[in-house]
N, C-alpha and C positions, 0 to 999 in steps of 0.2 A: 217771312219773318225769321225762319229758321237759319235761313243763307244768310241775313243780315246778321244775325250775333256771331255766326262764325268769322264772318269779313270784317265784320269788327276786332275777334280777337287778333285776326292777322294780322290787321293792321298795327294794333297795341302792342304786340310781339314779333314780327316778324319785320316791319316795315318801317318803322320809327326811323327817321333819316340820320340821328344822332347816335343810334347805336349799331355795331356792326355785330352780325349774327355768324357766329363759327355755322359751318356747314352741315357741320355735324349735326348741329341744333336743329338747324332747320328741316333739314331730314325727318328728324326725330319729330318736331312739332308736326310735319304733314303727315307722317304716317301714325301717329299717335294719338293725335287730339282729341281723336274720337272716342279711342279708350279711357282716356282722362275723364273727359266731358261724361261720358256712360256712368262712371265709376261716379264720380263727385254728384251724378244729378240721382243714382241710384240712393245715395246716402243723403242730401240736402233734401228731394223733392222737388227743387224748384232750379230752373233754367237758368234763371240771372245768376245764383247761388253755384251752381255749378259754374258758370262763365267766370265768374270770381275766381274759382278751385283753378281752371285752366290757366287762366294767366298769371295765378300764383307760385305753379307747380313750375313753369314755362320760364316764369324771369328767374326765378330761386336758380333753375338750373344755368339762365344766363349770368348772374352772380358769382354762378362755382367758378366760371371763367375756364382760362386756360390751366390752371394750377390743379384741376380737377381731373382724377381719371379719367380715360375714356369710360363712357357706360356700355360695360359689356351687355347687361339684361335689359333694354329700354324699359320694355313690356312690365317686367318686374316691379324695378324700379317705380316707373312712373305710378303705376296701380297703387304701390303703397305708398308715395308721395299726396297723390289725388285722396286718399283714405283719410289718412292723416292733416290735411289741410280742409276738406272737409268735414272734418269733426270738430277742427278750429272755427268753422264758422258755425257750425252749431251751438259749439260752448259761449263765441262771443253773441250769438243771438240773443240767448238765455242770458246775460248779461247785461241786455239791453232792456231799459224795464216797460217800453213802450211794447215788447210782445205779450199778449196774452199767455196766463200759462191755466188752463182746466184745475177747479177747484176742488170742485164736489164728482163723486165719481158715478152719480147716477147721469151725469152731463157724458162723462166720457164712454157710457156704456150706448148714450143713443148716437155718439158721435159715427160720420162714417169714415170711409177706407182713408182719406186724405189727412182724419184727424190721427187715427194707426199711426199713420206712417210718420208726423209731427211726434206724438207722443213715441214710440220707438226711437226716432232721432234724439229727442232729448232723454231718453236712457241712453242710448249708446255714448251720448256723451258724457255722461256722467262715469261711464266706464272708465279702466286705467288707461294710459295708448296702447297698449300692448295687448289686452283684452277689447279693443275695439278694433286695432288695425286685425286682427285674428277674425274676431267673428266676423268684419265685414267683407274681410277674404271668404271664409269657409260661406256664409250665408247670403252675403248681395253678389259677391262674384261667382259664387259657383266652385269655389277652388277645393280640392281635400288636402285629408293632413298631411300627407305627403310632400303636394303638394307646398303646400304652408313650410311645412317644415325645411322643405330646402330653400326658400324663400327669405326667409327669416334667419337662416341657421341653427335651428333648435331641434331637439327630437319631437317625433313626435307623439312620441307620450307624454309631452309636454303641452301640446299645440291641443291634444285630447282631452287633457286637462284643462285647460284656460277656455277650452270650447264648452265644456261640462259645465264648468263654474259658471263661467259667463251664462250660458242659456238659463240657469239655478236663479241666478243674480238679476237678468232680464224679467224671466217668469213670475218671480216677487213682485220687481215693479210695476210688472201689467196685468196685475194682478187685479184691479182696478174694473179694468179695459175689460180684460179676456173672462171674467166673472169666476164660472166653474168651469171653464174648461181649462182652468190651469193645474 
């Protein structure tokens, strides 16, 4: 099953006989998709959700066209593309009022790991982009400030700060969830 969503997306971006793919792209999409796909199922939870993020992240860049820099940083780049389009489909989830959202919070305390990570997602979305695309740099992917900061172009006692905040701002919301050990 796993082969088949990928040769799907290939096919949706890669292969489409109507549209011609710069080379570059194509590059890009084989060596990368996996990053994409890791990143967006890291923050969605769920695989179709992430396969969304991938060929979202994929055509947008087939969009920039030729009129677009080359991309020096794919890696970069695409990591906070996949971030950021991922937390688009979170926000439009919660949007949607056919999803359940946890009422009472002695629900969410018998809840387990799969419900965390639901309930997480919909605080991170709730967050600014800039407070989202951060913490889910420093916290889902693994990245430091450093890191982050040359990423973004910001210092980083900046990146330090919105990482503080944000975790402050998190820890409230799941507050719930986490009982006393927050």
């Amino acid at each position: 099953m796993k082969g088949r969503h990928r040769r799907s997306t290939l096919h949706s971006v890669l292969e489409e006989p109507a549209i011609v793919i710069p080379d570059e792209l194509e590059r890009a999409f084989r060596s990368q998709h996996g990053l994409v796909f890791r990143t967006a199922y890291r923050i969605t939870g769920n695989a179709a959700d992430a396969e969304d993020v991938l060929q979202t992240v994929f055509l947008r860049l087939l969009r920039r066209g030729s009129d677009a820099d080359p991309l020096e940083n794919h890696e970069s780049y695409l990591r906070r593309a996949a971030i950021n389009a991922a937390v688009d489909v979170i926000r439009s989830r919660q949007a949607d009022p056919t999803v359940p959202l946890p009422e009472e919070t002695s629900d969410l305390r018998q809840s387990d790991t799969s419900n965390l990570r639901q309930v997480l997602a919909r605080a991170i979305a709730q967050l600014k982009p800039l407070q989202a695309e951060i913490f889910a740099l420093r916290f889902l992917e693994g990245l430091g400030n450093q890191q982050i900061a040359g990423m973004l172009g910001i210092s980083q006692v900046r990146v330090a700060v919105i990482v503080h905040r944000t975790r402050l701002q998190l820890r409230k919301e799941l507050r719930p969830y986490l009982g006393d050990r927050s």
